[in-house]
N, C-alpha and C positions, 0 to 999 in steps of 0.2 A: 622540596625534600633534599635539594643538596645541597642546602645547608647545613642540613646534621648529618649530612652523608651516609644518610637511612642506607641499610640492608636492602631495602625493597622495593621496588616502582610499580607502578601502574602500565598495565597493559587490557588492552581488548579486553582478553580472557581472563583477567584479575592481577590479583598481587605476584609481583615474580621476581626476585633474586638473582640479578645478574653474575654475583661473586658466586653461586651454588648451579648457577642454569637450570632452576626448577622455579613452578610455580605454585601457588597456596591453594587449593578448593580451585580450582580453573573452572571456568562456565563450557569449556570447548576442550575439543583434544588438545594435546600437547607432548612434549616428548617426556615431561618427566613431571609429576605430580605427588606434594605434600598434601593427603588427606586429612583434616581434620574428625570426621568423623562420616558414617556410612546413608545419611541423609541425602535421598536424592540432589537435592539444591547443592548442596555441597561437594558430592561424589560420584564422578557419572562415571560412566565406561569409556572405553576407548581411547586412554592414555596410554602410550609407550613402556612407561616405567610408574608405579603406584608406590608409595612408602606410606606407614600407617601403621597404626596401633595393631596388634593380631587381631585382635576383634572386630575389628573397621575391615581389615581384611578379609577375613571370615562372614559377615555380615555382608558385604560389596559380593563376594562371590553367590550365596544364596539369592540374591535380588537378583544379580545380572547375567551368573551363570558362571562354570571355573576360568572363563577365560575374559574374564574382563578387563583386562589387560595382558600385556606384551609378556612383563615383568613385575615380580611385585616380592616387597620386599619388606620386613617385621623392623621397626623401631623401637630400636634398644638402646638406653643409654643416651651418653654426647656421641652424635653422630658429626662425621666429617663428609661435607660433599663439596667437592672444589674449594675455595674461598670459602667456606662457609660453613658454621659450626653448628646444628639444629637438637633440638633435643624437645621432646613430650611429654606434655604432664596431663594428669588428669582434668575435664572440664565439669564436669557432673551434669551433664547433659545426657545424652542415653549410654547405653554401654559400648566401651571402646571412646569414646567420646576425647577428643584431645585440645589443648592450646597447643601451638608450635611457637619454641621460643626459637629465633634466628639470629647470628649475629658474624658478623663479617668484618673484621677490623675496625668496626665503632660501632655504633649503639647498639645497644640489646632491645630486639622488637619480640615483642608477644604478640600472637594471633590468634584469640581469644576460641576463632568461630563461633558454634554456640553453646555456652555456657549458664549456669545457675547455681545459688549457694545453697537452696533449700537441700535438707537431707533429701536423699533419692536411692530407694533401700533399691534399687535395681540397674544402679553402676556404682562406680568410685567416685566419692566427693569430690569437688572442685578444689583445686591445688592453686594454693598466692603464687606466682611467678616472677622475681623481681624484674624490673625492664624501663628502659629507657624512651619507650617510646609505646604503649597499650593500643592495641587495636581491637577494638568491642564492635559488641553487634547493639541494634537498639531499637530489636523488634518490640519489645513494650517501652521505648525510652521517653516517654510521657507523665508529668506530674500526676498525671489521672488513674496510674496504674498502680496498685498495690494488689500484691497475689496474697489472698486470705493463704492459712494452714490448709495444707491438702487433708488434713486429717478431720480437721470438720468438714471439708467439701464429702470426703468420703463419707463422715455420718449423716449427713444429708439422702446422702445416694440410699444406706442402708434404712433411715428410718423412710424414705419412700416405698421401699422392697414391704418395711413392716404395715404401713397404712393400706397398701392394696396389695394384698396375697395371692387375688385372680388376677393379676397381670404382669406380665413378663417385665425386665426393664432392659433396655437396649443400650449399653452406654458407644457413645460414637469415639473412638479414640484410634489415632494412627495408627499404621501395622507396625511400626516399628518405633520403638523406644515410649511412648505414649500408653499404650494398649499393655504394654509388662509391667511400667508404673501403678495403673489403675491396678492390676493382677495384684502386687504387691501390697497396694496401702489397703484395699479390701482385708488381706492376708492378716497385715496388722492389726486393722481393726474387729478383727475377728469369726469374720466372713470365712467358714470353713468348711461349706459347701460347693459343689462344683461349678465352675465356670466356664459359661458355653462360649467357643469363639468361633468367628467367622475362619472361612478354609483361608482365607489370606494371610490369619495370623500364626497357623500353625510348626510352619518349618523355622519364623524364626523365635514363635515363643520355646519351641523344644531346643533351640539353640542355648536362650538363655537358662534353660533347664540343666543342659550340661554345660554351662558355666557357673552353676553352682548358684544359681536366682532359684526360689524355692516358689516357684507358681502355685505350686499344689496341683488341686484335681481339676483338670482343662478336658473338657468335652466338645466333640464336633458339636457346632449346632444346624449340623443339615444331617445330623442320625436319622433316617426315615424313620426309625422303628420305634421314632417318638410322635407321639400328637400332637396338636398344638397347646392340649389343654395341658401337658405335662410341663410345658415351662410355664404354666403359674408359680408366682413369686420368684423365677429366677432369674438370675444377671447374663446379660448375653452383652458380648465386647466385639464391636463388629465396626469396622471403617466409617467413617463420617457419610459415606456416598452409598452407603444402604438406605441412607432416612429418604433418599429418591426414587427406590429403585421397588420393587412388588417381592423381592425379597424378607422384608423387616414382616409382611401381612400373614408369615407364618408361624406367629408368634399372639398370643393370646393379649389381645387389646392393649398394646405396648405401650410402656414410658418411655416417651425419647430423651436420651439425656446425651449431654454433650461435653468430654472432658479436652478444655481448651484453656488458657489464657483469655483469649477473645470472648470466653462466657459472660467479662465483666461488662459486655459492650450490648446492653440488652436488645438494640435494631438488631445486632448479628444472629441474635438465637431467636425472635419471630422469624426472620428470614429462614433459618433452617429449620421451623417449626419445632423448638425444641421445648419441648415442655419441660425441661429439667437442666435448666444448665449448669455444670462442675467447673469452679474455675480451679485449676489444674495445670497448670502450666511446668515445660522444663526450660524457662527460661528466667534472666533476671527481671524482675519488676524495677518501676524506676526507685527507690529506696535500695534496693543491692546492687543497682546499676554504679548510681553517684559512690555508693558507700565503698566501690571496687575500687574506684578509680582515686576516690581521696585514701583508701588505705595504700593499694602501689604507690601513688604518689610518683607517675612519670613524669617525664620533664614533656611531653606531646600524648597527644590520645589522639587517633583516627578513630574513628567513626561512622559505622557502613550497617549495611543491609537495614532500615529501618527510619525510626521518625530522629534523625540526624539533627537536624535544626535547632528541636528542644535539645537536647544532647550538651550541641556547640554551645548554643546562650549559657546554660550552666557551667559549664566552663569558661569561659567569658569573665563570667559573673564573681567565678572562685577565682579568679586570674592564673588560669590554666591556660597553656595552648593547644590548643586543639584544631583540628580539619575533619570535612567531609570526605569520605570516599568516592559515594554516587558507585560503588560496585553494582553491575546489573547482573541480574539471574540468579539473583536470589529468591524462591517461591517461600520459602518457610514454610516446609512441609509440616516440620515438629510441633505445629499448631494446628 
């Protein structure tokens, strides 16, 4: 790296900025922390100083409580911290969702974290960032990956709902950012009946409620003073870790369906017994992956949290330079 006398270097705890004394998504505490967005993997508690989108902030505080950090502070604008000039754009990843471009007296680095180009009616689209040096993630970064239209995924879901009327459907999708997507594209496609969620999703789907995401009609689905027979034919959005649990068995001989990326991978969806899998994803597929990096067109790409390897050869291949990161702690909840 100091060769192009990057912004950025590697440590323990992740990418860090010596000209700013902060570091990017940190795996561990630290004194000063650039959030990308409010994803476990990505945003944990116990940093000193937190900077981040207001939504990232907002979202970090309902998961981990109002004191999740020391300090914490809304990113506005080109911000100045020490050395170092930082500034946020949209990722379209869930809401709040950021790139961090950094730059310090030479190159200009973007920090992708997690990002996606598809529309995503439940944040703000993904924003080009020019840059001298792209740092992607490349959790589907596999020729074998191509994410269908979430819109046909969704009319799958509905025309299952329409073939068995006596039975519930359970779609498994993360509490956060995942689980409001599905809310939305049902919404789209014209699903305009209620939709039951598990108590997990509740404080931050009413979040995205008043941020102006139009969920529509969200019902507990642990109302007692429903039966089981009463969620015939309806959608219930409830964490992935219900299809194990004796929870899902109050629900009228349930479709398991599972809104993932990983759906495309059909060992993964025997294994969670899923009878119905949505491939779904907020992330790039390998086709908007390549296609990101040959439109920035940096003079370097890093390369982290995922199948890196494919990644580099393709770069390689285009006569790009590119590196591994090998960043660790990254779980990719968002799948």
């Amino acid at each position: 790296m100091g060769a192009t006398r990057a912004p950025l270097i590697q440590r323990p705890e992740g990418l860090y900025c010596p000209g700013g004394d902060f570091h990017i998504d940190p795996t561990q505490p630290v004194d000063r922390a650039l959030i990308t967005h409010a994803h476990a993997d990505h945003a944990r508690a116990g940093h000193g100083a937190v900077l981040a989108t207001r939504q990232t902030l907002d979202l970090m505080a309902i998961r981990y409580g109002e004191d999740f950090t020391a300090s914490r502070q809304i990113a506005e604008g080109r911000m100045r911290i020490g050395e170092a000039e930082v500034s946020f754009h949209p990722a379209g990843h869930i809401l709040g969702s950021a790139q961090i471009a950094v730059q310090a007296g030479g190159p200009r680095v973007t920090v992708s974290g997690d990002y996606a180009r598809v529309a995503n009616p439940s944040c703000a689209p993904w924003e080009p960032v020019p840059c001298d040096i792209f740092v992607t993630e490349a959790t589907f970064g596999l020729p074998v990956f191509h994410h269908p239209d979430p819109a046909t995924e969704t009319q799958k879901l509905l025309a299952s709902v329409a073939a068995f009327p006596e039975r519930a459907h359970i779609v498994g999708a993360y509490s956060l950012g995942k689980s409001q997507r599905v809310m939305m594209l049902l919404r789209e496609a014209g699903w305009d009946g209620p939709i039951y969620i598990h108590g997990s999703l509740e404080r931050l789907s009413a979040y995205h409620i008043a941020e102006g995401v139009p969920l529509g009609d969200l019902r507990p689905a642990t109302d007692n003073s429903l039966k089981k027979a009463d969620f015939a034919g309806q959608i219930v959005i409830a964490p992935p870790s219900v299809f194990e649990s004796t929870w899902a068995q109050r629900f009228p001989d349930p479709v398991l369906a599972f809104a993932s990326g990983w759906m495309s991978v059909r060992a993964r969806a025997r294994q969670r017994g899923v009878e119905l899998p949505l491939v779904i994803s907020d992330h790039v597929d390998w086709a908007d992956l390549t296609r990101t990096i040959t439109e920035l067109d940096p003079a370097e790409t890093w390369v982290t949290h995922g199948r890196e390897d494919a990644v580099i050869r393709w770069c390689e291949l285009q006569g790009r330079a590119a590196r591994p990161l090998h960043l660790a702690g990254y779980e990719d909840e968002a799948e």
